[in-house]
C-alpha positions as CSV (number, residue, x, y, z in Angstrom):
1,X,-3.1,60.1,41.4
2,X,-1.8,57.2,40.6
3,X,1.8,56.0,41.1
4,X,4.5,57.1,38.5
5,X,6.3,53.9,37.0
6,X,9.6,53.1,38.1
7,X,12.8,52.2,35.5
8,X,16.0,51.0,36.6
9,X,18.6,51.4,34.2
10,X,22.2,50.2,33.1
11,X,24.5,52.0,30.7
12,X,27.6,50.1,29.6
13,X,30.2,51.2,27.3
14,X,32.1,54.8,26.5
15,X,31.5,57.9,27.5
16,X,29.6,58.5,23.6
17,X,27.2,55.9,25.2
18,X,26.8,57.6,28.7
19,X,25.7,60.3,26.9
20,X,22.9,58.4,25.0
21,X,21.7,56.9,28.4
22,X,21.7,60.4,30.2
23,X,19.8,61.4,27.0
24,X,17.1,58.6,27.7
25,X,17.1,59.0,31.4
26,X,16.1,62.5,30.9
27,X,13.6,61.6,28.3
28,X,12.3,59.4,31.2
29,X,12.2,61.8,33.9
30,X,10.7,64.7,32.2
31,X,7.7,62.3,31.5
32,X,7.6,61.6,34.8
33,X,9.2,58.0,35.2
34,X,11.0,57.4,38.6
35,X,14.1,56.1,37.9
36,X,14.7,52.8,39.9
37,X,18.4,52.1,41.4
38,X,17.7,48.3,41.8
39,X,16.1,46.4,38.9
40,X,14.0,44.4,41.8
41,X,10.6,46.3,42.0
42,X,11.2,48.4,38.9
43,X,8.4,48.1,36.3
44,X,10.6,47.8,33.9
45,X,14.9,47.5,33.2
46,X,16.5,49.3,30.2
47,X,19.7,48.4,29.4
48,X,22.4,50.4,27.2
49,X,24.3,47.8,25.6
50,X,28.1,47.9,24.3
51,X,29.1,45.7,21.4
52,X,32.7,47.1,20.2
53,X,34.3,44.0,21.1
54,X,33.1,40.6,22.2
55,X,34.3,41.0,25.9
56,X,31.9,44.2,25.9
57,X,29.2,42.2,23.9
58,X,29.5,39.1,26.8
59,X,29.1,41.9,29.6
60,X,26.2,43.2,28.0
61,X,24.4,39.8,27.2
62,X,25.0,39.0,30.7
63,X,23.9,42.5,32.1
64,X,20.7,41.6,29.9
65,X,20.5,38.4,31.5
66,X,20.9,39.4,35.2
67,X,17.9,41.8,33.9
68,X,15.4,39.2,32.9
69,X,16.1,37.9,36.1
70,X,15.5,39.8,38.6
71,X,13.1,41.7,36.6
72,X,11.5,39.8,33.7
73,X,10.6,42.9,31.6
74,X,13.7,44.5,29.7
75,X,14.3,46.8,27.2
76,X,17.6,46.7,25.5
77,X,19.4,49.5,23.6
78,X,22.8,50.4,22.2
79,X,24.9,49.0,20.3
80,X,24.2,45.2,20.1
81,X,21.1,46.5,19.7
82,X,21.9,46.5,16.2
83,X,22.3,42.8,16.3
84,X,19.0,41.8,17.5
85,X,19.2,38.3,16.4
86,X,22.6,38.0,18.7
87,X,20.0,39.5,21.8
88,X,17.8,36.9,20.8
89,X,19.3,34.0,20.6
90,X,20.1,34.0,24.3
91,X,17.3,36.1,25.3
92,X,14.5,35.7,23.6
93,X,12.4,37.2,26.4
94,X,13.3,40.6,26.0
95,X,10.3,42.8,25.7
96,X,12.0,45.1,22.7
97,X,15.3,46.2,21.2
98,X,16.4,49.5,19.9
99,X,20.0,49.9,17.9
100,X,22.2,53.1,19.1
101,X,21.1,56.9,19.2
102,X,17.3,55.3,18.6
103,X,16.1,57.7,21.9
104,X,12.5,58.0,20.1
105,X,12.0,53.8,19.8
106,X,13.2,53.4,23.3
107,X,10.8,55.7,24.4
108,X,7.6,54.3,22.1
109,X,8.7,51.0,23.9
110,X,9.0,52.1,27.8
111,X,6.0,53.9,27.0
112,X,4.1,50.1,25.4
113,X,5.4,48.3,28.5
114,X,4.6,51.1,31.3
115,X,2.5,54.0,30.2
116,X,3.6,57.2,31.3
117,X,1.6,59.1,34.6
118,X,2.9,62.7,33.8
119,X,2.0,65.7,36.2
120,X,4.1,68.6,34.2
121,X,3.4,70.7,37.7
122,X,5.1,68.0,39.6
123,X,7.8,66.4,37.4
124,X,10.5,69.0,37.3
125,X,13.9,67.7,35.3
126,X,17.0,70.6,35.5
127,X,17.8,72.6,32.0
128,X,20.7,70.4,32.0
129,X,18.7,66.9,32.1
130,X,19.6,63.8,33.9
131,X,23.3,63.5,34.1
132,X,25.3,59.9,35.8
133,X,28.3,62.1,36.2
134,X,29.4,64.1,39.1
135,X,27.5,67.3,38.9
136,X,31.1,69.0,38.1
137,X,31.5,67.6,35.1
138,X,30.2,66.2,31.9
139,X,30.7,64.6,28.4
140,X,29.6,66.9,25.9
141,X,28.7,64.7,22.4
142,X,29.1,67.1,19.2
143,X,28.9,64.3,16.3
144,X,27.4,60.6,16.3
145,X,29.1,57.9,14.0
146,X,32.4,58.1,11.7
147,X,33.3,58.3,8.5
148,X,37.0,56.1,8.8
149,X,37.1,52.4,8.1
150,X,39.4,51.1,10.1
151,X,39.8,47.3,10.0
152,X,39.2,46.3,14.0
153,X,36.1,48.6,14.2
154,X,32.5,48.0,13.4
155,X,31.4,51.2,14.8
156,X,30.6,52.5,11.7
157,X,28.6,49.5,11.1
158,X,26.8,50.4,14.4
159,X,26.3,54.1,14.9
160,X,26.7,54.8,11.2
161,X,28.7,57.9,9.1
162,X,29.6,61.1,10.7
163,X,26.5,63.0,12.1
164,X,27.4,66.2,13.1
165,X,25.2,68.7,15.5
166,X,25.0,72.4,14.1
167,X,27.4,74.6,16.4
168,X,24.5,76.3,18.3
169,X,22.8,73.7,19.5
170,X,26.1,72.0,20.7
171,X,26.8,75.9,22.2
172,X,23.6,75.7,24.0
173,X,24.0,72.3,25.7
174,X,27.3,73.4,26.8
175,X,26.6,77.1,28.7
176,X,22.8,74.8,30.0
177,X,25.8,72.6,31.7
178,X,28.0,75.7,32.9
179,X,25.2,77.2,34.7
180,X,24.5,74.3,36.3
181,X,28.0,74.1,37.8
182,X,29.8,72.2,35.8
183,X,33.4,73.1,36.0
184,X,34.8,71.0,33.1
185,X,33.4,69.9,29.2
186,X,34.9,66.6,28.1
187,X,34.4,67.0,24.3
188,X,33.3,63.6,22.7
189,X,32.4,61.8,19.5
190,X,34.0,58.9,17.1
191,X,36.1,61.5,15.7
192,X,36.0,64.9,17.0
193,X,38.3,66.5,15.4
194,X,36.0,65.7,11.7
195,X,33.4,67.9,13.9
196,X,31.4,69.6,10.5
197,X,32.5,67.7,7.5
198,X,29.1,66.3,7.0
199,X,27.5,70.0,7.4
200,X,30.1,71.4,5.3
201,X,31.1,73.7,8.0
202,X,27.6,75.1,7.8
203,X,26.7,78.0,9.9
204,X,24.5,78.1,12.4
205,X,22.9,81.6,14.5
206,X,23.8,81.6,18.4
207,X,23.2,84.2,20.2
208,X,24.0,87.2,18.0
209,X,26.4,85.9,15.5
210,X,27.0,83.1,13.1
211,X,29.2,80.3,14.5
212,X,30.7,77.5,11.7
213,X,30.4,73.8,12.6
214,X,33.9,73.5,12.4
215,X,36.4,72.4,15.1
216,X,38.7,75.2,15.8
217,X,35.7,77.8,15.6
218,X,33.4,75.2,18.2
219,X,36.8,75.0,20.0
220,X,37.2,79.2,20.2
221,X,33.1,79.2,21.7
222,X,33.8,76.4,23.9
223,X,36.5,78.3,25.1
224,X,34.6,81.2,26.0
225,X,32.8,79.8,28.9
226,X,35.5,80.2,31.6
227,X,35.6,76.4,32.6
228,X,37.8,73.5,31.7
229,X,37.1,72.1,28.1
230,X,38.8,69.0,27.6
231,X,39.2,67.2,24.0
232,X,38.7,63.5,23.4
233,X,39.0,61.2,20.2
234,X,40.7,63.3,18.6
235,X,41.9,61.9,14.7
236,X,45.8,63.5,14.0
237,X,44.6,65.5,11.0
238,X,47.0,68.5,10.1
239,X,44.3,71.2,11.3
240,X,44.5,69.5,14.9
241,X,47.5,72.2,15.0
242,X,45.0,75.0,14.9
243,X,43.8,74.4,18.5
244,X,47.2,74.5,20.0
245,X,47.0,78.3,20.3
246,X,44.0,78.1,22.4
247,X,45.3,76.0,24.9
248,X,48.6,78.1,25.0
249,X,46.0,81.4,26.1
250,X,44.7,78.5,28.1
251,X,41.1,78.7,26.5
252,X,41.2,74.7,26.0
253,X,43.0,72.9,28.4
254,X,46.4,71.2,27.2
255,X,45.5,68.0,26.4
256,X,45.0,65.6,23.3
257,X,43.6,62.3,23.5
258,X,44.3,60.7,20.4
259,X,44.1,56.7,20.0
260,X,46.9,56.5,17.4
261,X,46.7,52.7,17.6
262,X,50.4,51.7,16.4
263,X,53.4,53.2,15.0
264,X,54.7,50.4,12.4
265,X,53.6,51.9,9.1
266,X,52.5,47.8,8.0
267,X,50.7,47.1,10.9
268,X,48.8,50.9,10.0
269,X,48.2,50.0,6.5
270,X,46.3,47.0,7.8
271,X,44.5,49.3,9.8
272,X,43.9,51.5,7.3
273,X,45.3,54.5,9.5
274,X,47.0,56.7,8.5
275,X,50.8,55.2,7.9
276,X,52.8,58.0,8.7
277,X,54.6,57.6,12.6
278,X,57.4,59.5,11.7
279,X,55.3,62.4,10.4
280,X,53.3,61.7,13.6
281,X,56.0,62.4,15.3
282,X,57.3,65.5,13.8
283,X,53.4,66.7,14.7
284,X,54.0,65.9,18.3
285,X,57.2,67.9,18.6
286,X,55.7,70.8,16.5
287,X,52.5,70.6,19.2
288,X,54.9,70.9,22.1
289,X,56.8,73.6,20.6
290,X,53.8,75.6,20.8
291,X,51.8,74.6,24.4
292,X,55.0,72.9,26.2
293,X,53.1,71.4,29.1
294,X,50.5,69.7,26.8
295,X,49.5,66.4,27.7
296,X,48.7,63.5,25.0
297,X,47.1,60.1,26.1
298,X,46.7,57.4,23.4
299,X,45.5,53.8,23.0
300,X,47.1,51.4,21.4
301,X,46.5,47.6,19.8
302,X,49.5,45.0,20.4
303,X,49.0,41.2,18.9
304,X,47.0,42.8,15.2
305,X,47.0,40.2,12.4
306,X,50.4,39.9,10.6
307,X,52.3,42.1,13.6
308,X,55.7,41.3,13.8
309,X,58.1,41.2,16.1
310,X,60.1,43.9,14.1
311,X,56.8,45.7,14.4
312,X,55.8,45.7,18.2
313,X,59.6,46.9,18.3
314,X,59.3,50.1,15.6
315,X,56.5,50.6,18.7
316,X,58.3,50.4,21.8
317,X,60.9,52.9,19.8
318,X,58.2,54.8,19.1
319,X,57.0,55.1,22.6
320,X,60.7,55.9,23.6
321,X,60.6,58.7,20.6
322,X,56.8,60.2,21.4
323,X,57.0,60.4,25.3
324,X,53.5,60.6,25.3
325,X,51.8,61.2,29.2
326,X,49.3,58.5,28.9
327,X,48.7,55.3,26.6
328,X,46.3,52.4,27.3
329,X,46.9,48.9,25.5
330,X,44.5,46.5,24.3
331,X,45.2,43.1,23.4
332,X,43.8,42.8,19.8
333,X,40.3,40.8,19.3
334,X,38.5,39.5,16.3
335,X,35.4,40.9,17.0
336,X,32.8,39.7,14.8
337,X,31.9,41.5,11.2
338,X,35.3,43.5,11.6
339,X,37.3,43.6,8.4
340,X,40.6,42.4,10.0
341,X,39.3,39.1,9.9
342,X,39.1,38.6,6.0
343,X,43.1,40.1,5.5
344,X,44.3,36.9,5.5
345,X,47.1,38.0,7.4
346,X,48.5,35.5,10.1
347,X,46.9,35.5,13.8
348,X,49.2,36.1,16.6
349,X,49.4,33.7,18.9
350,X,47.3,34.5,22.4
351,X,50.8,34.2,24.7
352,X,52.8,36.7,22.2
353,X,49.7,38.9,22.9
354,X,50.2,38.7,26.5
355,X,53.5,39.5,26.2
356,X,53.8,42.3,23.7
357,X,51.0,43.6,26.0
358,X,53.2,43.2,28.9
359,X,56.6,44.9,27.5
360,X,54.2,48.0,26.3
361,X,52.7,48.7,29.5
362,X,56.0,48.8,31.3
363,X,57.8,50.6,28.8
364,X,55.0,53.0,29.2
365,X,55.1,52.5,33.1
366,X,58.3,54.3,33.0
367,X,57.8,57.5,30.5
368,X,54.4,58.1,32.8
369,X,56.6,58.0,35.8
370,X,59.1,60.3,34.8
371,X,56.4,62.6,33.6
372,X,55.1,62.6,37.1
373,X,58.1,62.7,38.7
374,X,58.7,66.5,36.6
375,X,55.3,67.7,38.1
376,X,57.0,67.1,41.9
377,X,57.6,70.9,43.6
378,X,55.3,72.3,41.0
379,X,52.1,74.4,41.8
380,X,48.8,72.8,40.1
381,X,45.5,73.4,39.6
382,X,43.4,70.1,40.9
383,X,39.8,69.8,40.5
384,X,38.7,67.7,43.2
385,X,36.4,64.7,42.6
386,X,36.0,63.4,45.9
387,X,36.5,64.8,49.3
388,X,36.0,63.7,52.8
389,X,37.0,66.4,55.5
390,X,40.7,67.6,54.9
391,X,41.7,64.7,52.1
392,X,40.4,64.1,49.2
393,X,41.6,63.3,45.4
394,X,41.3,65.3,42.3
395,X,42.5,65.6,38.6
396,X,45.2,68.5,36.9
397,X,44.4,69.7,33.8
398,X,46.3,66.9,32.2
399,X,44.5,64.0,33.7
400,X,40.8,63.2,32.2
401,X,38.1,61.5,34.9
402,X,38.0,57.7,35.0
403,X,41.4,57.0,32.4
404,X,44.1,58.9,33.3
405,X,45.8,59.4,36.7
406,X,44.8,61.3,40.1
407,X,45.9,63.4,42.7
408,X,45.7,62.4,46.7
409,X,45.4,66.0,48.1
410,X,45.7,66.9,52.2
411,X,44.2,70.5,53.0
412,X,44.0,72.1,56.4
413,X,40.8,73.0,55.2
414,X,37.4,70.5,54.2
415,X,37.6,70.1,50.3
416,X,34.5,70.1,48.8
417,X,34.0,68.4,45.5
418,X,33.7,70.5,42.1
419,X,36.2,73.2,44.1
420,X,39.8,73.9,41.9
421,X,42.3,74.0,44.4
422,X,46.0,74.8,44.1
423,X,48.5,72.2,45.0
424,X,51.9,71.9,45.8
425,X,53.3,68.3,44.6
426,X,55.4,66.7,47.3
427,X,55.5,63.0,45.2
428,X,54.6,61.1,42.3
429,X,54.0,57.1,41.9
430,X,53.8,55.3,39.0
431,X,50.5,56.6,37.9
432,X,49.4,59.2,40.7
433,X,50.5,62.7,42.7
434,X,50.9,63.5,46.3
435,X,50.6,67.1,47.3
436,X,49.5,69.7,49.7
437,X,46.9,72.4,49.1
438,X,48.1,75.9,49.6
């Protein structure tokens, strides 16, 4: 029998991405590709391209590059994918190019450059397909694309409108995952909490009952399962509110990642978000009124055409105001076939970036601190990520994987990874815990 082809692969971007490339790599394996860890060899290289901003879109030119080179024979996907004439100009070798969520044209073109040797006897994938996370969690993708128009993004342009899946099928995926192991779902999508607008809530049959595409009801199910569920990109609408009472019964863990962007109503207009921080406000309070240990994480943009000082300030105030856990700050970019760059509205200049960017982060330094520093003689639940004998370091329920901040845990016992252990905090840094498990 002859030899099943080998593909190394690369996946850059988000976690909406990582899910398209574990999507592909189990494609891949359950026709019985090997899956290659260095492109040397290989008979082939796919690589899952980013292109939100031009930073990501020069890391995945060069990714494609490095490709071609020790390889010769690539395959690109993703999201520049959708601007093939960019791949091309700088590498015209590439063997094909697929745009984002196109799993069916990867596949037609892995299968072109190495035909598939497929023994179904032999070539076992899991229920839960290939996953590049740690086998205790995963991402869990319940829409593609976005219906908002926001001036700095061209997603839209890439991945398209909102695509919702029906509830069942996302319902399936998730209890596949469960009983596999996973011990926590980190929800994803462009804008999860629009989950169903396409469908028109439409129902859809799981199990014995009818289940609406709709985000409290997928929230409810999700709940269901008896493992962490953990919301990401989640829009402000009013009807976020709705969820709050599940993760008071602690069916959804207490956290919100929301990427409110800004605070000064102007700099939102631009945007074209919603233009409303004092109402965003209110929202927080109300939220913590209801689950008080809840946890919000945001991303912001410092240095957006026509910011002004008086704005960037409104936002540090606003930061003071919101207290939020966790905010991450980007340094605004004109990325190519964005809006923002036809406002006419005055650049800011590159050092005021720098230091607006600056000023946030240690305003923000010192709200995450004393957030920590509250958590000190408390008792928390830590799923542990990595362990090596009696150490190892893990994540509460207010700390996401990869973005948010982690927990240095001593046991007198090995810790294995995937295990929730309870912790007593001794100390908190800047951005992690210290503690003790009991």
């Amino acid at each position: 029998m002859s030899a099943a082809p080998r593909v190394s692969f690369v996946s850059l971007g988000c976690p909406k991405a990582l899910v398209d490339s574990e999507r592909i790599l189990t494609h891949l394996r359950a026709e019985g590709y090997e899956i290659a860890r260095k492109h040397d060899g290989a008979d082939l290289v796919v690589v899952n391209t980013c292109g939100f901003l031009d930073s990501a879109r020069d890391e995945s030119l060069n990714a494609i590059g490095s490709a071609l080179s020790e390889n010769g024979r690539v395959i690109v996907t993703g999201c520049l994918g959708a601007e093939p004439d960019v791949i091309r100009a700088r590498h015209p070798n590439v063997l094909a190019i697929t745009g984002p969520q196109a799993y069916e044209s990867v596949m037609a073109a892995v299968h072109e450059a190495a035909p598939p040797v497929h023994d179904p006897l032999v070539d076992l994938v899991p229920p839960q397909g290939i996953k590049l996370t740690p086998r205790h969690y995963a991402y869990l993708k319940i829409s593609e694309g976005c219906n908002n128009r926001c001036t700095f993004c061209i997603i839209p342009a890439l991945r398209g409108d909102l695509v919702s899946r029906p509830a069942a099928d996302v319902l399936r995926e998730a209890e596949r995952l469960a009983k596999a192991g996973v011990k926590e779902l980190l929800v994803i999508s462009q804008d999860t909490s629009a989950y169903g607008v396409d469908l028109k809530f439409a129902t859809s049959r799981h199990h014995d009952r009818e289940v609406r595409a709709k985000f409290y009801d997928l929230c409810k199910e999700l709940g269901e399962l008896g493992i962490w569920v953990r919301l990401h990109y989640v829009y402000p609408y009013p009807h976020v509110a709705d969820v709050l009472p599940l993760m008071a019964e602690g069916k959804v863990l207490p956290y919100l990642d929301i990427p409110f962007q800004h605070a000064s109503p102007a700099v939102l207009k631009n945007m074209r978000r919603p233009a409303h921080g004092e109402k965003t406000l209110e929202r927080i309070r109300s939220w913590r009124e209801t689950v008080p240990d809840l946890a919000i994480r945001s991303t912001f943009i410092v240095g957006f055409p026509g910011e002004t000082d008086e704005d960037f300030d409104l936002l540090l105030d606003w930061l003071d105001e919101a207290r939020i856990e966790r905010a991450g700050c980007f340094k605004y970019e004109p990325v190519k076939g964005a809006r923002s760059n036809e406002l006419g509205l005055a650049q800011v200049p590159d050092e005021v970036k720098e230091s607006r960017w600056h000023r946030f982060m240690q305003r923000q330094q010192k709200i995450s601190a004393a957030a920590l520093q509250k958590k000190v003689g408390k008792r928390l639940a830590v799923l542990v990520d990595e362990a090596q004998g009696g150490t190892g370091k893990g994540r509460t329920k207010y700390d996401a994987p990869e973005i948010d901040g982690t927990v240095h845990v001593t046991s007198r016992r090995p810790l294995r990874a995937g295990e929730i252990v309870t912790v007593k905090i001794d100390r908190a840094d800047a951005y992690d815990l210290h503690g003790m498990a009991v």
